[in-house]
Structures are given as structure tokens and as C-alpha cells.
N, C-alpha and C positions, 0 to 999 in steps of 0.2 A: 375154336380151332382144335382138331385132333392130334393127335402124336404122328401120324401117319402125313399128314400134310404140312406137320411141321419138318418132318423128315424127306418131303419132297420140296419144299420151299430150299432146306439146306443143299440140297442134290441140285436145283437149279441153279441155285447161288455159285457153286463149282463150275458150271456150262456156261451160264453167263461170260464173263472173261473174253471165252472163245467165239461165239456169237455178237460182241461187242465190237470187235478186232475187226470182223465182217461191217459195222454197221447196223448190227440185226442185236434182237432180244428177244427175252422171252416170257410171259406172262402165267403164273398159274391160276386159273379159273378154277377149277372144282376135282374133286378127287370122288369118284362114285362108282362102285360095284367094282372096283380092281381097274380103273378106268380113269387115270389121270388125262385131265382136260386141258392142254395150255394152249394161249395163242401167239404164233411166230409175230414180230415185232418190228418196225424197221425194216433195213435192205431186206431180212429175212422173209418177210411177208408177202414180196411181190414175187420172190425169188425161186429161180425155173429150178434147183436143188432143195425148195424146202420139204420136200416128201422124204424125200434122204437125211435133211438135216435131224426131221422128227424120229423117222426107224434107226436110223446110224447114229445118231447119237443121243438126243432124246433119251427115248424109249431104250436103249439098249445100255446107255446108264443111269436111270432107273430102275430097270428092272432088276441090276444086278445087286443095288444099293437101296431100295426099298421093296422089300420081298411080297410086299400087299398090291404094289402095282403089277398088271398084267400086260398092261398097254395102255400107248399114248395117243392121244386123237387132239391134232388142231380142229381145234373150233372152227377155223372158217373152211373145214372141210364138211362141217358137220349140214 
């Protein structure tokens, strides 16, 4: 494990909470090319907002809070 994906596991650990509260989680799979991977979890996984929940809040605290991420992609988008 990297510094960088220890630093995005911390940053999820924060989101989690809020995603919980919903019923929903969040999985980190892989960190590659500036390109954090995670997969929505729970309520969040079937959920007609998880596109929002990834850009809105996701990826947009990450980005702010790990400068190596560029962007977030669910996996079951992939």
C-alpha cells in the first residue's frame, strides 16, 4: 500500500458516515494513473443519485484532500 491510497482510504473513512446514514457505502478498489476506483455499496449501488453521489461528493472530496487524485470512477460504471 502507497501513501497516496493510504491517504484516500483516510478521505473515505470521512464520506463513509454520510453514506451509511443513506444505507449506502463505499469500497476503495485501486488508485491508478490519478484515477481513484471505488465501488458504491448498498442502498448507494442501485441508486438513481449515485452518479451525483460519486462527482458531488466523492470525487470532489478527494480531489480537494488528495492532490494525486484527478478523478473518481465507480467501477460498476466501468
Amino acid at each position: 500500500m502507497n501513501k497516496t491510497e493510504d491517504k484516500i482510504k483516510e478521505v473515505l473513512d470521512k464520506i463513509r458516515p454520510y453514506l451509511n446514514h443513506d444505507g449506502g457505502d463505499v469500497k476503495f478498489v485501486k488508485f491508478e494513473k490519478g484515477i481513484c476506483y471505488v465501488e458504491l455499496q448498498g442502498a448507494c449501488a442501485g441508486c438513481m443519485f449515485a452518479d451525483m453521489t460519486i462527482s458531488n461528493t466523492v470525487e470532489e472530496v478527494l480531489t480537494s484532500e488528495v492532490p494525486e487524485v484527478i478523478k473518481v470512477v465507480n467501477i460498476k460504471e466501468v
